[in-house]
C-alpha positions in Angstrom: 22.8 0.6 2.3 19.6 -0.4 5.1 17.0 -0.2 2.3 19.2 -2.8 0.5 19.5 -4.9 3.4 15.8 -4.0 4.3 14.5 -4.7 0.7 16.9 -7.8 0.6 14.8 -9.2 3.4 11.5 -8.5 2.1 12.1 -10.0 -1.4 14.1 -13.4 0.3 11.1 -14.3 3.2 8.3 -13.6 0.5 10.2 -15.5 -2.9 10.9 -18.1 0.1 7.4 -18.6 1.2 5.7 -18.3 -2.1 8.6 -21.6 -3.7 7.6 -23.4 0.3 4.4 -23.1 -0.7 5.0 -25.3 -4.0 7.5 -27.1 -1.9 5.4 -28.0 0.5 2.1 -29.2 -1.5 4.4 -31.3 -3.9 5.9 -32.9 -0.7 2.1 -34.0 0.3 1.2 -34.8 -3.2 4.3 -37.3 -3.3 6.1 -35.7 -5.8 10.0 -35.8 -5.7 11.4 -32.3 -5.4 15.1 -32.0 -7.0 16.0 -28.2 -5.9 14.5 -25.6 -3.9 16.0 -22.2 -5.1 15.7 -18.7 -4.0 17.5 -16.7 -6.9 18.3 -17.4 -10.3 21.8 -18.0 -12.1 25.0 -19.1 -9.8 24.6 -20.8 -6.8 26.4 -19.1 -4.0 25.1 -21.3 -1.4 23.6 -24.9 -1.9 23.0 -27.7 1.1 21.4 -31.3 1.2 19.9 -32.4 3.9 21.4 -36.5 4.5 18.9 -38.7 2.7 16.8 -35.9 1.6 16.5 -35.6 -2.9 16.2 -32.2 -2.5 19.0 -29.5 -3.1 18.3 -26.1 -1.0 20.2 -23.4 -3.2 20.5 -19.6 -3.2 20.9 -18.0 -6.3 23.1 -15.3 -7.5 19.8 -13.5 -8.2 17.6 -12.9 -5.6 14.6 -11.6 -7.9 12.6 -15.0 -7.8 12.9 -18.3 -7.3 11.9 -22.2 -8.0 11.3 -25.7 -7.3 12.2 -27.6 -10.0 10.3 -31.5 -9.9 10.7 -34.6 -11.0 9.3 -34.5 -14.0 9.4 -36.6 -17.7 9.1 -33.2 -20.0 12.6 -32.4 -18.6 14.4 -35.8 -18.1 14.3 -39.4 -18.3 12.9 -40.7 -15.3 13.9 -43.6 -14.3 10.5 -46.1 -14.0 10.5 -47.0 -10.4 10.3 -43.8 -9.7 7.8 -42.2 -12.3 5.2 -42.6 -9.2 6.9 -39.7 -8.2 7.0 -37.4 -11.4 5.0 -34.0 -11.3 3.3 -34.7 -14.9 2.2 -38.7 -13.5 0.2 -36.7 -10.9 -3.7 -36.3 -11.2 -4.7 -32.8 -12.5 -6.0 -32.1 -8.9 -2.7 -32.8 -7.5 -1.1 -30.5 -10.4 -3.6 -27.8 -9.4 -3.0 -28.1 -5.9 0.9 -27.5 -6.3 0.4 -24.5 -8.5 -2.0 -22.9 -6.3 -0.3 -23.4 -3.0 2.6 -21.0 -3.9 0.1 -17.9 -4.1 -1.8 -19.3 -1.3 1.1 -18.7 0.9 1.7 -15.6 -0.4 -2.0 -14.9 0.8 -1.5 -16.7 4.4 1.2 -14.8 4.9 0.3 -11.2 4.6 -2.9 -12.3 6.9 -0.4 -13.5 9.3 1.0 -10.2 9.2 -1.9 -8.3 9.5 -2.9 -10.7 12.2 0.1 -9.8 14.2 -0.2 -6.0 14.2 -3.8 -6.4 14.9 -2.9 -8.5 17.9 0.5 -6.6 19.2 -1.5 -2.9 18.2 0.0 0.4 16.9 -0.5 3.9 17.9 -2.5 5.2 14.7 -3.8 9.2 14.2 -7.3 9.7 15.7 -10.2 9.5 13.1 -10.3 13.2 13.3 -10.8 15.4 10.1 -8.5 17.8 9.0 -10.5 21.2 7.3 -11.2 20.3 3.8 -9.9 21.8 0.4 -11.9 24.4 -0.5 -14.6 23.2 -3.2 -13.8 19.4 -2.8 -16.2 16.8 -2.2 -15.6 16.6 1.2 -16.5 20.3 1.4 -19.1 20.4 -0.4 -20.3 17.4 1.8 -20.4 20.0 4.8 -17.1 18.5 6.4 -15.5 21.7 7.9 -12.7 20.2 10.0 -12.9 18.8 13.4 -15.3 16.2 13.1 -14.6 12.6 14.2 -15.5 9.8 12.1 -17.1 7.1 14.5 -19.1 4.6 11.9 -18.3 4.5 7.7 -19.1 2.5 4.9 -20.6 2.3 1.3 -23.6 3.8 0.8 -26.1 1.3 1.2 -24.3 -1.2 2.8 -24.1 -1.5 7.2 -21.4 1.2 8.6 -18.8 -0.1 10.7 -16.9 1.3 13.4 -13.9 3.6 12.2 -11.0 3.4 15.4 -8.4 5.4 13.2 -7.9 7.7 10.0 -5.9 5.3 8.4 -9.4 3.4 8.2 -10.8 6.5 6.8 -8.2 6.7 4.1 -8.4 3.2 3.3 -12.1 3.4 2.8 -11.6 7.3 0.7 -9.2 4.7 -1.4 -11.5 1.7 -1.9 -14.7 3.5 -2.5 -12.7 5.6 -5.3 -11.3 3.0 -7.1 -14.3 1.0 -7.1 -17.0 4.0 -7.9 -18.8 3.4 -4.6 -20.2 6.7 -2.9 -18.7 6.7 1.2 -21.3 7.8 4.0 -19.9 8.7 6.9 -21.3 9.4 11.0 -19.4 11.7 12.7 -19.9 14.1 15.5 -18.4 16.9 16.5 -17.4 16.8 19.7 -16.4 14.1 22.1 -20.6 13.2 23.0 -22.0 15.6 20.8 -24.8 14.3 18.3 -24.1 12.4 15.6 -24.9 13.2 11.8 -24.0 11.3 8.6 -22.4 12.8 5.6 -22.5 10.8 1.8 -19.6 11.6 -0.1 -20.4 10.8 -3.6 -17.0 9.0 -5.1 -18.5 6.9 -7.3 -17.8 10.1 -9.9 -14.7 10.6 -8.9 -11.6 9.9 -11.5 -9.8 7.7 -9.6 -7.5 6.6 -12.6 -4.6 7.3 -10.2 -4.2 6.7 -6.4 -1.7 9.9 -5.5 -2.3 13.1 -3.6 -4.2 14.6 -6.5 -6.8 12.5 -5.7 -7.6 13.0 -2.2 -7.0 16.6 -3.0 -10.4 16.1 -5.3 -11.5 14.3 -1.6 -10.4 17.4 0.1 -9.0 14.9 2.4 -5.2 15.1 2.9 -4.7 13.9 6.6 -5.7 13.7 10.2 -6.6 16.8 11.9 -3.7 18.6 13.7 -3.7 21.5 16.2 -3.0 25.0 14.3 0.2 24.9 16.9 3.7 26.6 16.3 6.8 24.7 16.9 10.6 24.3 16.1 10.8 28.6 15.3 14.2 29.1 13.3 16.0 32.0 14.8 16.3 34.6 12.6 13.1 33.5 10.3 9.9 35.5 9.5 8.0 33.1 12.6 10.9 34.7 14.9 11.3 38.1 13.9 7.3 38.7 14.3 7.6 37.3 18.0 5.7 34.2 17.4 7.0 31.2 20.4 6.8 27.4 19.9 3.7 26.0 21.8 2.0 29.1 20.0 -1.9 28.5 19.0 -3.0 30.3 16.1 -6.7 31.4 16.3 -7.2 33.8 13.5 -5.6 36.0 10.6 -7.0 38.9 9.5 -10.9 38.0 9.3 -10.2 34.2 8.4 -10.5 32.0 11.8 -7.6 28.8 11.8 -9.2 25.4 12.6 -6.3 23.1 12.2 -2.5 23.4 10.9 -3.3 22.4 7.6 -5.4 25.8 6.9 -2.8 27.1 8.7 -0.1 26.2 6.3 -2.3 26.7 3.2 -2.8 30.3 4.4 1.2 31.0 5.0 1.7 29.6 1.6 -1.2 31.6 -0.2 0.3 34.7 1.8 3.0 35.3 -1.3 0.7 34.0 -4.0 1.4 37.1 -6.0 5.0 37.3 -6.2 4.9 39.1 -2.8 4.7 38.4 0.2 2.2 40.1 2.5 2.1 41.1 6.0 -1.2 40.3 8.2 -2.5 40.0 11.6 -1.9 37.1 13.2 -4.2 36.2 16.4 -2.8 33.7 18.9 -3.1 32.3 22.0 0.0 31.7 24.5 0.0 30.3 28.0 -4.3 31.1 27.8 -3.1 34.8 26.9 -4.7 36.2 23.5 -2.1 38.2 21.7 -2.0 40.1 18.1 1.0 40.4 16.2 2.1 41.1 12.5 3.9 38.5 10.8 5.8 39.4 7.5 6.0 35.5 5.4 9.2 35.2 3.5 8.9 34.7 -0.3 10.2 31.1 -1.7 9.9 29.7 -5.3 8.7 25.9 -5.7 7.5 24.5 -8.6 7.3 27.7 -10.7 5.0 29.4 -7.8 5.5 31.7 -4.9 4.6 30.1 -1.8 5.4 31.8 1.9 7.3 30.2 4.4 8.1 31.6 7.8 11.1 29.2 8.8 8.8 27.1 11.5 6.9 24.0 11.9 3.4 24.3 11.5 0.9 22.5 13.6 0.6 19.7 16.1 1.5 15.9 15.7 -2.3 14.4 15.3 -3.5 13.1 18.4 -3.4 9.4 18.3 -5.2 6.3 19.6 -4.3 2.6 20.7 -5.9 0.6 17.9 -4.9 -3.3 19.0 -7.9 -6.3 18.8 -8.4 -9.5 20.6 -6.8 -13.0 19.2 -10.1 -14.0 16.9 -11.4 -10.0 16.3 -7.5 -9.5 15.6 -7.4 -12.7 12.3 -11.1 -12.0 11.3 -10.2 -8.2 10.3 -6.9 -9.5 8.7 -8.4 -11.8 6.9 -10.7 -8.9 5.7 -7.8 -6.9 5.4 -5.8 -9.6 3.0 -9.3 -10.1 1.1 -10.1 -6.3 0.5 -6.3 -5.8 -0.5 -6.7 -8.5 -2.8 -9.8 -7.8 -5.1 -8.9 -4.1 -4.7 -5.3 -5.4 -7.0 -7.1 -7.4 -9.3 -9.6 -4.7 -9.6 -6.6 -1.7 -10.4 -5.7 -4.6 -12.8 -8.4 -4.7 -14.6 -8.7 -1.5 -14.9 -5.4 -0.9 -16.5 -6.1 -3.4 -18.9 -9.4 -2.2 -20.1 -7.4 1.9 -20.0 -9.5 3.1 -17.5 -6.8 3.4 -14.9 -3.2 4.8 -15.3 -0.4 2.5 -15.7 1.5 4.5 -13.1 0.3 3.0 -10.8 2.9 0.1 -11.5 5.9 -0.3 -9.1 8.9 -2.2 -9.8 11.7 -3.1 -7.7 13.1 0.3 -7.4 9.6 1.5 -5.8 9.3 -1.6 -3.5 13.4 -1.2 -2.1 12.2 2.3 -1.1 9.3 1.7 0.2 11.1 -1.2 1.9 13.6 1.1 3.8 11.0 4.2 4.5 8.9 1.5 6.4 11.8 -0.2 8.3 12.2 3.4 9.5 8.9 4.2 10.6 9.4 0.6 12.8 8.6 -3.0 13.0 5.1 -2.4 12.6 5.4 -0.1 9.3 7.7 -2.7 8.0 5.4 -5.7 8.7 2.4 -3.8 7.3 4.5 -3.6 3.7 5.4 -6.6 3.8 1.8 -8.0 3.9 0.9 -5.9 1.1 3.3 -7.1 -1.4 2.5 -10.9 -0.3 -0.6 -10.1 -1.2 0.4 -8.3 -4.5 3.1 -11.6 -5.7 0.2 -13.8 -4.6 -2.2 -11.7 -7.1 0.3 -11.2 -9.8 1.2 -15.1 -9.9 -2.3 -15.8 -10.6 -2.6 -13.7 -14.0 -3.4 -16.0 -16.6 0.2 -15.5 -17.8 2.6 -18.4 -19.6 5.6 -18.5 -16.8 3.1 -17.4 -14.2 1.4 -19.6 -11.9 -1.7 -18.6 -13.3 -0.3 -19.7 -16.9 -0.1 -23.2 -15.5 -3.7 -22.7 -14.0 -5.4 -22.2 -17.5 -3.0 -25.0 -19.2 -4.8 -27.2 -16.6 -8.3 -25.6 -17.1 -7.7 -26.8 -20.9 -6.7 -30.1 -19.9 -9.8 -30.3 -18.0 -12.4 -29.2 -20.1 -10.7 -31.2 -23.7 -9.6 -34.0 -22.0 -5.7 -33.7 -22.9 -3.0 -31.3 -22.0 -1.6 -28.5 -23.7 1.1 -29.9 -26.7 4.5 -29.0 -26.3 4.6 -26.8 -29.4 1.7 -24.8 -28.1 3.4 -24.2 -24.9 6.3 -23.3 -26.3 4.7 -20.0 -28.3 3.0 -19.3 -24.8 5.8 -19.0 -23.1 7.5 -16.6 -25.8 4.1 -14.4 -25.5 3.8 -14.4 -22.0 7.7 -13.5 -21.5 7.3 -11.1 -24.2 4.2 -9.5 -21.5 6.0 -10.0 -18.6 9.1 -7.7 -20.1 6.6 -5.3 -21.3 5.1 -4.9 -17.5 8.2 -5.1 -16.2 9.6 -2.0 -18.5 6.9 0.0 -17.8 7.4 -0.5 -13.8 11.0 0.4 -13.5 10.3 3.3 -16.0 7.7 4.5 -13.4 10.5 3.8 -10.6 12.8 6.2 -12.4 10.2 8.9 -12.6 8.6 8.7 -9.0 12.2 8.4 -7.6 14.5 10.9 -10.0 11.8 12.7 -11.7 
């Protein structure tokens, strides 16, 4: 019932800021606005401000929204007021309408990312987790521990990384847009500092999910290989192992961080059986060895171990919070990078070299909505900036019914010197619906598989 509620906001403030947006520029423009809607169909709510032509109305269905103008393609309009229709207006004026509603879409989410910047969030330290064997990250000469202090595109100027979600975001970007990463870490709090170049640009990024950064090697901050939460009665019990345990070594194989640490447990009943080994540890700066015994589990068709704990450390974590005009610069950056990196994935799906997976639909975003809200304010505020800047994108497709539609109707009108005929728009609109519902269809399959598949 929260993610409803939770998605129910997210979808209400960014439909009513994107139709504001047109609201607001046709206001300026002197262009008489009849209705303001939030929702399609019934009205369930409708006000009217004394003296004000404009009826404020919430619709039955909250999946979009309008501003419907004065305007003589829909209605007589009377002649003392034609000053006022939207088609009377100058083509700039037109433009200017259509744009703003993206354009607040795009103000907004840097806004957003303008207030998290400023208020700051407690983020995982840039510190590396060991690598997949064989990856890129490995075969860069990452072993696990390094921190990431400077990053960027190979050839370009490296900027200062505060956090691993920076890292990631980078691993992402550079992916999707075949750029190799370089990277200057060091290895210890003032060791020396070296610089790694992991080549991405041949990566098969078709996809942004965990297979990917499993091709990285990259799957999260570095944590402490530390025991915790021991189930009484489970393999981690029986064998004698504590909570606050740190595991050093089994067998020959040192332990750098808890994800080896769980990769090894899970290997441990890789053939159908699980096998006993020696387990080195460290408790209360005492070295101990003791034999633990994994317990077998299927999961997905494989035999994995498990020993009924909870394997390593929380990652240690760092302030990251910025001054008022460091804070907007980097989300305006943010907003910007966000943005071409959509119309890029785009693009990309059009031409067939990316998956069309990677569509979401409103099942996706209501999840993601309520899985934020959880996480905090913060988590939620940071999703809601990137679908602003996701509608924004989308309404500016050069689709009939889209903003962007209008756009190119306008770039006609200016380059032939008259507007688009009535019976032309009329078979773009039925092609670009007919797109839309295709897009559409394929999201909300992709819902149903990432959600009940």
């Amino acid at each position: 019932m929260l993610t409803l509620v939770w998605f129910a906001l997210a979808l209400g403030l960014l439909i009513a800021v994107h139709e504001f947006g047109h609201y607001g520029a046709a206001v300026l423009c002197g262009v008489k606005v009849l209705r303001f809607s939030i929702g399609f169909g019934k009205p369930l709510l409708r006000w009217q401000r004394q003296g004000s032509p404009t009826e404020f109305v919430l619709g039955a269905f909250p999946l979009g929204g309008y501003v419907k103008m004065l305007d003589e393609r829909e209605a007589a309009v009377r002649v003392e007021e034609r000053h006022q229709a939207f088609n009377a207006q100058p083509l700039l004026a037109r433009l200017a309408i259509v744009v703003a509603g993206p354009a607040a879409n795009l103000l907004l989410a840097v806004l957003l990312y303008a207030v998290v910047n400023w208020s700051g969030q407690q983020l995982p330290a840039a510190i590396m987790a060991s690598p997949e064997t064989g990856s890129i990250a490995a075969r860069a000469g990452l072993v696990g521990g390094e921190k990431v202090v400077r990053a960027g595109f190979d050839g370009a100027q490296l900027q200062e990384v505060r956090s691993y979600e920076e890292v990631h975001w980078l691993l992402t970007r550079a992916s999707l847009e075949k750029q190799d990463l370089r990277l200057q870490l060091t290895d210890g709090a003032r060791g020396p500092r070296r610089e790694v170049l992991l080549p991405l640009s041949a990566v098969d990024a078709s996809e942004v999910n965990a297979d990917l950064f499993r091709q990285i090697g990259l799957l999260g901050p570095f944590s402490r290989p530390v025991m915790g939460g021991v189930t009484a009665g489970a393999a981690a019990d029986k064998a004698g192992l504590r909570n606050g345990d740190v595991v050093r070594q089994i067998d020959a194989v040192a332990v750098l961080d808890g994800r080896q640490l769980r990769q090894l447990i899970r290997a441990s009943a890789a053939g159908g059986e699980a096998k006993p080994s020696q387990w080195k540890i460290e408790r209360a700066g005492v070295e101990l060895v003791i034999v633990v015994k994994p317990e077998r589990q299927l999961e997905g068709g494989l035999w994995i171990g498990k020993i009924g704990a909870y394997v390593g450390a929380a990652p240690e974590t760092v302030l990251v919070k910025y001054g008022p005009l460091d804070g907007l610069w980097r989300a305006v950056v943010r907003s910007g990078d966000v943005c071409l990196l959509t119309i890029r994935m785009m693009g990309q799906m059009l031409l067939g070299n990316a998956s069309l997976k990677n569509l979401s639909g409103p099942l996706t975003i209501a999840d993601y909505a309520g899985k934020s809200a959880s996480l905090g304010w913060t988590q939620y505020l940071l999703f809601l900036a990137l679908i602003s800047v996701s509608l924004g994108v989308l309404n500016l497709l050069p689709l009939p019914l889209l903003d962007g539609g209008h756009l190119m109707y306008y770039l006609w009108e200016w380059i032939s010197g008259k507007p688009v005929s009535d019976a032309s728009m009329v078979r773009l609109q039925r092609g670009g619906f007919a797109v839309l519902l295709v897009m559409m269809s394929i999201a909300i399959f992709n819902d149903i598989n990432r959600l009940f598949g």
